[in-house]
C-alpha positions in Angstrom: 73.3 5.2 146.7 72.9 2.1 144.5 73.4 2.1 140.8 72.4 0.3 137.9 73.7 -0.3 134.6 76.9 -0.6 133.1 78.4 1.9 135.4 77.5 -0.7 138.6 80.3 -0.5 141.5 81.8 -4.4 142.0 80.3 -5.9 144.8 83.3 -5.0 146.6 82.7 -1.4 146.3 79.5 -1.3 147.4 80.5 -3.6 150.9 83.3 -0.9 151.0 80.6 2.0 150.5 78.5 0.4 153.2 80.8 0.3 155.9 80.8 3.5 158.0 84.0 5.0 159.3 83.4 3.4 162.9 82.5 0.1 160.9 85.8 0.4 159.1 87.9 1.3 162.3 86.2 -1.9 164.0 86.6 -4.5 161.2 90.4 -3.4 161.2 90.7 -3.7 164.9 89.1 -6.9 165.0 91.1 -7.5 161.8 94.4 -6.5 163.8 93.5 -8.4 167.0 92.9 -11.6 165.4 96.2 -11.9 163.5 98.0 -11.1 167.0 96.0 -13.5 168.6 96.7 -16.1 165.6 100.3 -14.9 165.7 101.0 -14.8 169.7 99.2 -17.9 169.8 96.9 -15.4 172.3 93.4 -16.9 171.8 91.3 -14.8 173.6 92.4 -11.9 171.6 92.4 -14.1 168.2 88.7 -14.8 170.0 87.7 -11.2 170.7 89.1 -10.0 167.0 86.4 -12.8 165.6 83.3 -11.4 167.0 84.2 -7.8 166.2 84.7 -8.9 162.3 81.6 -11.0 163.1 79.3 -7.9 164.0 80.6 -5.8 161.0 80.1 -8.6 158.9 76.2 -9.3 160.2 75.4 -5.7 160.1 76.9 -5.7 156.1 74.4 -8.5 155.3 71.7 -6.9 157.1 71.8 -3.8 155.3 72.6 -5.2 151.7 69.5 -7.1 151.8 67.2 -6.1 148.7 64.3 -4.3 150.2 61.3 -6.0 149.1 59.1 -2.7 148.9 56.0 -1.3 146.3 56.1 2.4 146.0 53.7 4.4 143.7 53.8 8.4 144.0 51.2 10.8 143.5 51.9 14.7 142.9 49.0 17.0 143.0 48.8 19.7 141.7 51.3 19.0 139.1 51.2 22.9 137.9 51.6 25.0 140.8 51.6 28.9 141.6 54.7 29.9 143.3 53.8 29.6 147.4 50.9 27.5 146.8 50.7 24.4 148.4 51.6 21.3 146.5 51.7 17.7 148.2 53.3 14.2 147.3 51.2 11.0 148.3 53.7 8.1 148.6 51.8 4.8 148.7 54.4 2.3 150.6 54.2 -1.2 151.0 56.7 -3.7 151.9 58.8 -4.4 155.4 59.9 -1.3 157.1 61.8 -3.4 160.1 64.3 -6.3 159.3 66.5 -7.7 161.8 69.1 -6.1 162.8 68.5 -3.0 160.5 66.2 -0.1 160.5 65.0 1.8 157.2 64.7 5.5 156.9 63.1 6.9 154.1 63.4 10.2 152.3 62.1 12.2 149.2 64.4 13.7 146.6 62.7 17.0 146.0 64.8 19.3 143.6 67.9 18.2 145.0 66.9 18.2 148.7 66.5 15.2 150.5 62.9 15.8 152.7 62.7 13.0 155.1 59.3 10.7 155.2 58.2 9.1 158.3 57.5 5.6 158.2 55.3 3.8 160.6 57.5 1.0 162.6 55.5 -1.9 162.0 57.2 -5.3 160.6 54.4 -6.1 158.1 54.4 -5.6 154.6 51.0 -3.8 155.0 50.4 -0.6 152.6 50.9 2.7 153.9 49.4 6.2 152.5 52.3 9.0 153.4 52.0 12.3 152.5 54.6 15.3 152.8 54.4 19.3 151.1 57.0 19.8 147.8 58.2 23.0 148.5 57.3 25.9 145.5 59.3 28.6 147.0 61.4 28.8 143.6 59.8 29.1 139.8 60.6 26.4 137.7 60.7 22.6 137.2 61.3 21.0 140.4 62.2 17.3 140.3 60.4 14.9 142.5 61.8 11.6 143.3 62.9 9.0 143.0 62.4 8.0 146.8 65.7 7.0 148.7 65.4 4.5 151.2 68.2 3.7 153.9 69.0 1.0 155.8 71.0 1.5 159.0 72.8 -0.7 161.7 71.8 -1.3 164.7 75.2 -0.8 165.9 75.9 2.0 163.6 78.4 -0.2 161.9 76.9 -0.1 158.4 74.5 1.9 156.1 73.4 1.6 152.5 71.0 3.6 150.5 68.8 2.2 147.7 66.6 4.4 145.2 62.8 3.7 144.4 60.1 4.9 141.8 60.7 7.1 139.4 60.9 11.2 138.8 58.0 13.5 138.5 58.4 17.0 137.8 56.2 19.8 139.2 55.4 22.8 137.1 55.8 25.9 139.4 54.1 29.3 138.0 55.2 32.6 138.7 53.5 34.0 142.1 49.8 36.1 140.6 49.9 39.4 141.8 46.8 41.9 141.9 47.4 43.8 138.9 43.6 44.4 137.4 43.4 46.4 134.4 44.7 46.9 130.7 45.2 50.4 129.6 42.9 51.2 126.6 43.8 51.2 122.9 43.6 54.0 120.5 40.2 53.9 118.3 40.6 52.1 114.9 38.5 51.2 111.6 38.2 48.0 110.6 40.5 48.2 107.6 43.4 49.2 110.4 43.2 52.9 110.2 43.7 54.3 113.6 42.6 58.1 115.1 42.2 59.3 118.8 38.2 59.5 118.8 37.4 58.5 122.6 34.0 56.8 121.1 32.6 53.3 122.2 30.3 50.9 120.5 31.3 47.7 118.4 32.1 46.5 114.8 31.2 43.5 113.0 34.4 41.3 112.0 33.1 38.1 111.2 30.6 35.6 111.8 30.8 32.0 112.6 27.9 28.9 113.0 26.5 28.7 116.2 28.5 26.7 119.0 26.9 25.1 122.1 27.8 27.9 124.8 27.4 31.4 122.5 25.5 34.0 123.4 22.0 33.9 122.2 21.9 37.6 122.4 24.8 38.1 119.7 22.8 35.9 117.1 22.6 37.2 113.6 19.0 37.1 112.4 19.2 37.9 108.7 21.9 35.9 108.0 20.9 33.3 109.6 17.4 33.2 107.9 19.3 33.3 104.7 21.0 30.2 105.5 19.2 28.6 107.7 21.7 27.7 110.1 22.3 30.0 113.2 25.0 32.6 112.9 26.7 34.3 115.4 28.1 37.8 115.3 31.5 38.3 116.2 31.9 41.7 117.2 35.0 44.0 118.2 35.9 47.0 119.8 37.7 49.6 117.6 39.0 50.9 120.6 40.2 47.2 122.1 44.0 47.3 123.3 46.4 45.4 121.2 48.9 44.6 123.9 52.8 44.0 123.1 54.6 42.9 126.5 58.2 42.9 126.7 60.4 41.4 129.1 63.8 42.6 129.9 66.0 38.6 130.4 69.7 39.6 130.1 71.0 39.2 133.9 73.0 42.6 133.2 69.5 44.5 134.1 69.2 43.2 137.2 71.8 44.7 139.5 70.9 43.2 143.0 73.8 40.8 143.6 73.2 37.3 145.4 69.5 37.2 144.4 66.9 36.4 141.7 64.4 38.3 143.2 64.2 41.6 141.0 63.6 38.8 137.9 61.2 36.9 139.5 59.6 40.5 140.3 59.7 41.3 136.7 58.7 37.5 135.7 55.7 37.8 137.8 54.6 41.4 136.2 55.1 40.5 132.5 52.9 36.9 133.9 50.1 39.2 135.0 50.4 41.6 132.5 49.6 38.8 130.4 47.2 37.4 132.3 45.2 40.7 132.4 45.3 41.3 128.7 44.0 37.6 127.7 40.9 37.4 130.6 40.0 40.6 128.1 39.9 38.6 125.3 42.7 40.9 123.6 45.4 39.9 120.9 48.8 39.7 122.8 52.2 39.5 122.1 54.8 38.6 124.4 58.7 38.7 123.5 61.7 39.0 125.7 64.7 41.2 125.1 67.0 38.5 123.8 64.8 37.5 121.4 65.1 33.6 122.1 60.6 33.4 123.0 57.7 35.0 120.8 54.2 34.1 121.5 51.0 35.4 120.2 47.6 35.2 121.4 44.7 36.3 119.2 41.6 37.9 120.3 39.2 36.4 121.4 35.6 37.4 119.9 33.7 36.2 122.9 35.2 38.1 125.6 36.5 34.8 127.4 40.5 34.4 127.8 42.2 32.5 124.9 43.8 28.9 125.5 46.7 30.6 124.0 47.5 32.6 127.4 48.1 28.9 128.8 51.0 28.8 126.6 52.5 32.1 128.1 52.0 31.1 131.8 53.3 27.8 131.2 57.0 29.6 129.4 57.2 32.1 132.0 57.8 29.2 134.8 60.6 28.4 133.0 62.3 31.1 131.8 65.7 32.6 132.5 68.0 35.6 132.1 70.9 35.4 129.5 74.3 36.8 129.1 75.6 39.8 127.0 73.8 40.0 124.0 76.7 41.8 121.7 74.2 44.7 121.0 71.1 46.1 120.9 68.4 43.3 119.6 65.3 45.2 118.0 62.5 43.7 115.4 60.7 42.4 118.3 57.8 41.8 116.2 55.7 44.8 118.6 55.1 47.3 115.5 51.2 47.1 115.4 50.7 46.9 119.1 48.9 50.3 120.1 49.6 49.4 124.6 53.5 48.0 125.1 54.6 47.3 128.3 58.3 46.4 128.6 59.8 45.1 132.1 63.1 45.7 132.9 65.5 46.5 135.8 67.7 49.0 136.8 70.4 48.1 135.5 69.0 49.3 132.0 68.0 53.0 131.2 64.9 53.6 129.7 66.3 55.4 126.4 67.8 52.0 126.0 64.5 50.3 125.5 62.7 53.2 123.8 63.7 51.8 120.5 62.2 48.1 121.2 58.4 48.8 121.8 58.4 50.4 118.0 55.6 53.1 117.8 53.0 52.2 119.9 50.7 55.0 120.7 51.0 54.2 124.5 54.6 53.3 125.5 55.4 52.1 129.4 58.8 50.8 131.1 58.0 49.5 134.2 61.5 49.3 136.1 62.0 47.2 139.6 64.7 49.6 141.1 65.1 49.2 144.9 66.4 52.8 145.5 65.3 54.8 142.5 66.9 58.2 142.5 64.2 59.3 139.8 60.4 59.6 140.7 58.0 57.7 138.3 56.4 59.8 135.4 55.7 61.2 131.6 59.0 61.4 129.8 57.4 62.5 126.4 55.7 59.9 125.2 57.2 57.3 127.5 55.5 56.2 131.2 57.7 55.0 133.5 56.8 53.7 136.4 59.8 52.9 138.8 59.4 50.6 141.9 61.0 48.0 144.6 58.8 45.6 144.0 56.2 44.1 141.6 53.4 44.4 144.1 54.5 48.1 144.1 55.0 48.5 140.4 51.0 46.2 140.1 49.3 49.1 142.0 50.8 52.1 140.2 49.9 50.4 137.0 46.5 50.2 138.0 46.6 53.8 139.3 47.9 55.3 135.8 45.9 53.0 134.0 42.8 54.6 136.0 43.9 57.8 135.3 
């Protein structure tokens, strides 16, 4: 592919470069024949050797040319959920069909080259072509730039030019049905905490009316004190504060030859997440190695926090690690009363015991393909072992039910 920069191949590089091997093999015939004819005084093979170097040389030109093209890409959606669809809207204008060379055209899309039709028409009329990125893999996928190829009729030379620029396409972790947090213990406002099973609210705070409260939540003496509409914010003493761990050293993930028991525990700890922030509860995520903390606060009216956007957007990037040289602990979980952690099997649970602190309701959720223990209570420890993280998704919903 063409270069540019300091780092440019010489002219004569690039002619070399464009040459295929049966372009090569006939500009040295023809190369060969034309010194024997010049040689043996043989003209008709001096003659012949002419036109062979002739047509390598007219096929070089024709596929050196500068293309003459406008490209502008479009990538929608640029944040994707694993599996969704995603598509890239190339709008292409310029000659596709030049003498005595075709062009092929082909999207760089994480690597892979995805190949884009382009009508055969000699105008330089604009085009609108559009082909799926694939989101089968979590991450940052790279799209572009666009490489277009020129090829000889002859199949004596080919030469690849890049176009436009690089986008990048945000891919989410796949959004499993997982549908309920498990409830907190009751505590006082001051912090205090007890096991009294009662509902109802208390008053926190209070803030001026916004655009979009609830009328019903107003504060009428206040706000006939001071003469500006105040807003209760209420909580629920019995609201979960949710601590989710997640298990990233590669050494807890036995399956060899895949990343599908991480993704699997990558797209639990996302829902997990995702559960506990629609509730409006405070949330803290960390992982094992200690290299991510976030923390989302509560959310007075109910409605999810921005700050779970921040959590979504980290888990489509993250990674395992390495050997950690140890145990890690002060993951920051201590006054969580609900911590999840999610792990694999290559980690026993008395090994993570000692990272969710002493939260009131402790769960391991492990992705073991062939668990030789069932799922249950050991003490004051739930774990729930499965294959999968659809599996794992429905018995957390089950115990959580329970």
């Amino acid at each position: 592919m063409a270069t540019t920069g300091a780092h440019a191949p010489s002219r004569a590089l690039v002619v070399w470069r464009a040459a295929t091997p049966r372009g090569r093999g006939v500009a040295a015939l023809g190369l060969a024949l034309l010194l024997l004819g010049l040689i043996a005084r043989y003209p008709v093979a001096a003659g012949l050797g002419a036109c062979l170097l002739a047509l390598v040389v007219v096929e070089l030109v024709a596929v050196l040319q500068p293309a003459r093209v406008a490209l502008q890409r479009r990538v929608e959606p640029a944040v994707v959920v694993r599996h969704d669809r995603c598509r890239a809207t190339l709008r292409f204008a310029g000659h596709r069909r030049r003498g005595l060379a075709r062009l092929e055209a082909a999207d760089l899309v994480d690597g892979t080259l995805h190949p884009v039709r382009l009508p055969d028409v000699p105008q330089a009329e604009e085009v609108e072509l559009v082909h799926d990125i694939p989101t089968v893999r979590r991450g940052l996928v790279p799209v572009g730039p666009l490489v277009l190829r020129r090829h000889g009729l002859l199949g004596l030379a080919t030469h690849a030019v890049e176009h436009g620029g690089v986008e990048t396409v945000r891919v989410l972790p796949r959004r499993i049905p997982l549908h309920d947090m498990a409830r907190g213990v009751r505590r006082a406002v001051a912090g205090s905490t007890d096991s009294v099973d009662v509902g109802g609210t208390d008053l926190v705070g209070l803030h001026e009316y916004t655009p979009g409260d609830d009328l019903r939540r107003l504060h009428w003496a206040t706000s006939a004190r001071s003469g500006t509409l105040m807003v209760r914010e209420d909580a629920d003493p019995a609201e979960p504060h949710v601590g989710v761990l997640l298990d990233d050293r590669a050494s807890s993930y036995v399956q060899r030859g895949t990343d599908e028991p991480f993704e699997d525990a990558v797209e639990l700890a996302a829902a997990l997440c995702r559960v506990a922030v629609a509730g409006g509860h405070p949330l803290r995520f960390r992982v094992v190695s200690g290299r991510h903390a976030v923390d989302v606060p509560a959310s007075p009216s109910g409605l999810p926090h921005p700050g779970g956007d921040e959590i979504e957007l980290l888990l489509a990037e993250i990674g395992t690690v390495g050997e950690l040289g140890g145990s890690r602990g002060g993951h920051g979980l201590g006054d969580a009363d609900v911590v999840v952690a999610v792990s694999g099997a290559g980690t026993e649970e008395r090994e993570l015991a000692p990272l969710l602190g002493g939260a009131a309701r402790r769960v391991v959720l492990s992705l073991d393909p062939r668990p030789l223990v069932a799922s249950g209570q050991h003490g004051d420890l739930l774990v729930l072992r499965g294959g999968s993280s659809l599996g794992l998704a429905a018995q957390w919903d089950q115990a959580v039910a329970g």
